[in-house]
N, C-alpha and C positions, 0 to 999 in steps of 0.2 A: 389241247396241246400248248397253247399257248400260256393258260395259267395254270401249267406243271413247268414252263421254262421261269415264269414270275415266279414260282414258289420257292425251286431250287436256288434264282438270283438271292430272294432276300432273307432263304435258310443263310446262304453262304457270306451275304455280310450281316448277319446275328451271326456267327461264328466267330468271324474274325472280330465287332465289337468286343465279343466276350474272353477273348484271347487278350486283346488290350487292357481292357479292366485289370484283368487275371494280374497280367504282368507288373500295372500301373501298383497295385494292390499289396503285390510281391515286394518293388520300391520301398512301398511306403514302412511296410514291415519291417524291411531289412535297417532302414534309416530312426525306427523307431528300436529296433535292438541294439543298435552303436549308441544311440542318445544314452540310454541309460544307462549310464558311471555317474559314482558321486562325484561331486565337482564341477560336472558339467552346466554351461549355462544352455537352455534349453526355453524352447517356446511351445504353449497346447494348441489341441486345438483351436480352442475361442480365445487366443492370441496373447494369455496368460506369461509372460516372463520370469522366469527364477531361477536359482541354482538347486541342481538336486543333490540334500543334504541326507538322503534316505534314502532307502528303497526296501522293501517290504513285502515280497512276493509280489502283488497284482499294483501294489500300493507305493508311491513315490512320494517326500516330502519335498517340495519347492520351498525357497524361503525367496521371497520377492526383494525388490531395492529397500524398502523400509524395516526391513529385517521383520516380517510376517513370516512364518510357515503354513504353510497350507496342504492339504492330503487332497493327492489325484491320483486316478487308474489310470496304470500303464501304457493302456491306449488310448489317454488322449494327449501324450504327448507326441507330437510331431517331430521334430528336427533338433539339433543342435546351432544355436545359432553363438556369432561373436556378440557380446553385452554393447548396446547401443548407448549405453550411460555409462560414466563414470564413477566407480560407486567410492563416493568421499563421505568422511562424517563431520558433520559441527562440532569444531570445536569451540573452547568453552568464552572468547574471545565474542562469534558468532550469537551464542544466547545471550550476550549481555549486551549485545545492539540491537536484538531483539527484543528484550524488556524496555531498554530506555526510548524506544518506538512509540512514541503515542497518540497518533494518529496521520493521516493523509496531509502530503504536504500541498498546498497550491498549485495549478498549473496555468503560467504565462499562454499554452496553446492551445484550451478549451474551447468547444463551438459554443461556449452559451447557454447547451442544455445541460447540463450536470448540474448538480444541487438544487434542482426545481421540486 
């Protein structure tokens, strides 16, 4: 008797875990059908950043901050997020202090070990 009252306890919370999933699941789906408009800036799953410049049936382009495009499946994008960078470009001001750059300047606050 006693383990038909165990069994029915831990059928009924394996139910109710599987209800949460379910719904958890439901979430995730519904916030991964808003993500996908072009424009949106959007994060994947493995924490990938970009704007979705496509979409493709199953298939989305992201183009990242350094203007890459890249092809991922629809679900592994997560969420729409706000751009946590500011996306500016060099200009042509910026490349020509970067050519006249030519190497590391000295520092007054070094421990000692550097250049060894």
């Amino acid at each position: 008797m006693e383990f038909i009252i165990l069994l029915v306890i831990f059928g009924g919370f394996m139910l109710l875990m599987s209800r949460a999933n379910k719904k958890m699941a439901s979430t995730a789906a519904t916030q991964r059908e808003n993500a996908l408009v072009v424009g949106n800036t959007v994060v994947t799953s493995t924490g990938m950043i970009g704007v979705i410049v496509d979409i493709d049936g199953g298939v989305v382009t992201l183009e990242s901050a350094s203007g890459d495009e890249t092809q991922w499946l629809s679900t592994a994008i997560s969420s729409v997020i706000e751009p946590p960078y500011e996306h500016t470009y060099e200009s042509d001001e910026d490349e020509d202090e970067l050519e006249s750059y030519d190497g590391i300047t000295p520092r007054d606050d070094h421990d000692g070990l550097a250049g060894r």
